[in-house]
N, C-alpha and C positions, 0 to 999 in steps of 0.2 A: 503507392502512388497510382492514381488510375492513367489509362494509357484514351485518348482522346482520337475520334478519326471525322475525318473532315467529310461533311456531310453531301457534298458534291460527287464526292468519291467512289462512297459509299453506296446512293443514289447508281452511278454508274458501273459498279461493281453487281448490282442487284436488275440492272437492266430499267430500272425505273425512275419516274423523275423524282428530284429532290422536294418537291411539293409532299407526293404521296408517300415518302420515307419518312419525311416529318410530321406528318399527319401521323401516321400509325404509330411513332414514337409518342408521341405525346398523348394520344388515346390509349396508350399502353401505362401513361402514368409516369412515363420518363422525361424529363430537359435536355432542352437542345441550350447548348455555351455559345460566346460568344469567344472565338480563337484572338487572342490577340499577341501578336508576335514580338521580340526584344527589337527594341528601338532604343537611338539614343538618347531619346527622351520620352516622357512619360504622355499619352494619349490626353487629351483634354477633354471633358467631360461636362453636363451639370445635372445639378445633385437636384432630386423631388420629392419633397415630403409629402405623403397623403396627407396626413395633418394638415400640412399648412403649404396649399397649393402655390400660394403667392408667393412664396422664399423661394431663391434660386443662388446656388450657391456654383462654383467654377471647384472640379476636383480635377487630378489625375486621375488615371485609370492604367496602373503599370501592367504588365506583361502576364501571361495565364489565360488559363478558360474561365470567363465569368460567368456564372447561368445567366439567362434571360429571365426577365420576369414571363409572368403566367399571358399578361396583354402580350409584351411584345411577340410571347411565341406564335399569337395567333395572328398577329398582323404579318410576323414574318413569313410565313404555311401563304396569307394571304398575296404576300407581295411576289412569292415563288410562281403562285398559280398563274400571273401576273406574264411571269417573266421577265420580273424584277428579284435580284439576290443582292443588292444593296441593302447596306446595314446601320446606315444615318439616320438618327433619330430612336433605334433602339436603345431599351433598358437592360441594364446590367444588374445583380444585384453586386452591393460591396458591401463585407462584412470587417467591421474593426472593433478590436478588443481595448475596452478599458479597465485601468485599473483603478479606479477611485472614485465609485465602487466597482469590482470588476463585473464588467457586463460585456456583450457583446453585440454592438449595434450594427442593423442593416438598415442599408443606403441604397436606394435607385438612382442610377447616374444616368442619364442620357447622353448617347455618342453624339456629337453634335456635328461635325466633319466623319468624310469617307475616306478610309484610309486602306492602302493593298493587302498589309497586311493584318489585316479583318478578317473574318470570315469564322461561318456558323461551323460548328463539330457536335459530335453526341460522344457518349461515354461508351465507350468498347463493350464495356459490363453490360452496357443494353444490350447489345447485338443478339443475344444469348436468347430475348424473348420476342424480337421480330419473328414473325410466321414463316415459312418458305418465299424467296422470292418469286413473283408473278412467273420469270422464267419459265418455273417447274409446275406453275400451275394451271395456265391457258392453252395448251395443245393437245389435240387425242393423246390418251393414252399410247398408242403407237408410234408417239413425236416427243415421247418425252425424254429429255436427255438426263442423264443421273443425275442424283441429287448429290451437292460435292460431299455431302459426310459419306456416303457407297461410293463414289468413284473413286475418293481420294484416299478413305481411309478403312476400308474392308480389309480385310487380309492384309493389314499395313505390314507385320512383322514378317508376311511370306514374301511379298513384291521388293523386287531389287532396283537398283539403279540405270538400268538400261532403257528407261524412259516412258515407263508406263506410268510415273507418277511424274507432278511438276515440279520444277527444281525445289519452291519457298515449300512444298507440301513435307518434299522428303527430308527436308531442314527442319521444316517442324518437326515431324515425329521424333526426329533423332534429337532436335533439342529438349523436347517431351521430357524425352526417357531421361535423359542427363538430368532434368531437375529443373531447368532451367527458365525465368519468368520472361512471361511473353514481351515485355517492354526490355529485358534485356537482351532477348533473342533477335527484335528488328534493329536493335544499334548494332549488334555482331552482327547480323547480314548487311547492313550499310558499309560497317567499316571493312568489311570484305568487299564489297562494291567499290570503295576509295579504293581499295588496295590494287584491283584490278583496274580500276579503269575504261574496259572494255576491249584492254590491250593484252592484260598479264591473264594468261591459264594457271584459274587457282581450282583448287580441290573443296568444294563447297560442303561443309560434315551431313553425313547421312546420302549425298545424293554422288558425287564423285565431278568428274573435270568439269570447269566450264566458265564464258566470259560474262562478268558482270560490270555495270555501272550505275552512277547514279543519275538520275535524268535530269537533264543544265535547266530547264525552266522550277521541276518540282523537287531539290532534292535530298527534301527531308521527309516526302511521304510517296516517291515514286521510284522505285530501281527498275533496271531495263536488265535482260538476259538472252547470250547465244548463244550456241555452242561451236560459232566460229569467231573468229576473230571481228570486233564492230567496224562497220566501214562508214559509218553514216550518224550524226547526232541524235536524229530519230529511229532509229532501226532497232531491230530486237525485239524480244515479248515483255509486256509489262509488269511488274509487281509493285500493286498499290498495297498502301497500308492499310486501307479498307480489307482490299481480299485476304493480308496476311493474316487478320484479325478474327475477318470469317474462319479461314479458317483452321487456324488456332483454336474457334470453338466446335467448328465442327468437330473436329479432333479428340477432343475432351467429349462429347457427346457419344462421339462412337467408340471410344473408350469405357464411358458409364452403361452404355448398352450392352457392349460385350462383357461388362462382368456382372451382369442380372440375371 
């Protein structure tokens, strides 16, 4: 199952705006989704046949990332530039299976209401062929900070846990090694996050003590981390699920290099 990151995140994990995230992704050949979250009811939609422009039909639209079509992506790239990330009036494509004969028909729905839990994501898989972030590439050379696949993952097997790496980095390698797949890796560091709270000092695998939680506005793609006790609902260092993801592949990249 692919692992999904929200492209706002993502965008600010890379220092850049979500206009030029999405541009590059999709000049790269990749879809930007439409995130749509479990609700007690199902989204309301309507349906567009190129065929036949003038039929308009009323669908649900239940819960998942739907791609966008190839128009919406570019209007949505446009309505970014904007400083609009409204998602009303976007297409989805929806795909259903019949049996008699078996086929599989695609649907463009148009979202017709704006709803919170909305919002654009790209596929993690992508991440792997975005370029370096602007970050790393706009400053003299004597301004440049490392790039995370050397900071974070050079000499990963000699560096210890006394804080030369980031807590979610040193989690990764050790989850790495164990085997372990990156979408099951972010639910064990959440459910560690529950566990703590921001109160309880738990032993985080590969990296050793420390307080974690998960952040009250975002906290299915945000955990927060101290190494003291939390005093405050905002306070602590971030871990979005963007950067877990980066890097997760930084990780694998500098794994594939050191055995060449």
């Amino acid at each position: 199952m692919n692992d999904y990151v929200k492209l706002e995140d993502l965008a600010d994990d890379r220092g850049e705006s979500s206009a030029k995230v999405a541009r590059t992704l999709v000049r790269l050949g990749c879809d930007l989704y439409l995130h749509i979250g479990p609700s007690r009811k199902s989204l309301s939609g309507v349906s567009f046949y190129p065929e036949h422009p003038t039929e308009r039909r009323e669908h649900d639209i239940g819960p998942g990332n739907h791609p966008l079509t190839k128009d919406s992506q570019e209007a949505f790239i446009k309505r970014l530039n904007r400083g609009d990330d409204t998602t009303k009036g976007l297409f989805v494509l929806i795909y259903w299976k019949l049996f008699d004969p078996p086929e599989t028909v695609e649907h463009q729905i148009e979202l017709t209401e704006e709803y919170d839990s909305v919002y654009v994501v790209v596929d993690s898989d992508d991440l792997t062929i975005l370029p370096p972030s602007s970050i790393y590439q706009t400053a003299p050379v004597s301004m440049y900070p490392t790039p995370p696949e050397k900071f974070y993952f050079e000499n990963s097997e000699k560096e210890t846990t006394s804080g030369k790496r980031k807590p979610h980095t040193a989690y990764i390698a050790f989850e790495k090694k164990a085997g372990t797949k990156r979408g099951d890796a972010w639910n064990k560091l959440k459910r560690l996050a529950s566990e703590s709270k921001g109160e309880n000092h738990i032993d985080l695998p590969g990296y050793g003590k420390i307080y974690l939680k998960r952040d009250r506005e975002k906290p299915e793609t945000v955990l927060r981390y101290k190494h003291t006790e939390f005093e405050r609902p905002d306070d602590g260092n971030q871990i979005t699920k963007g950067a877990f993801d980066m890097a997760w592949t930084s990780e694998k990249k500098s794994k594939k290099k050191g055995n060449m």
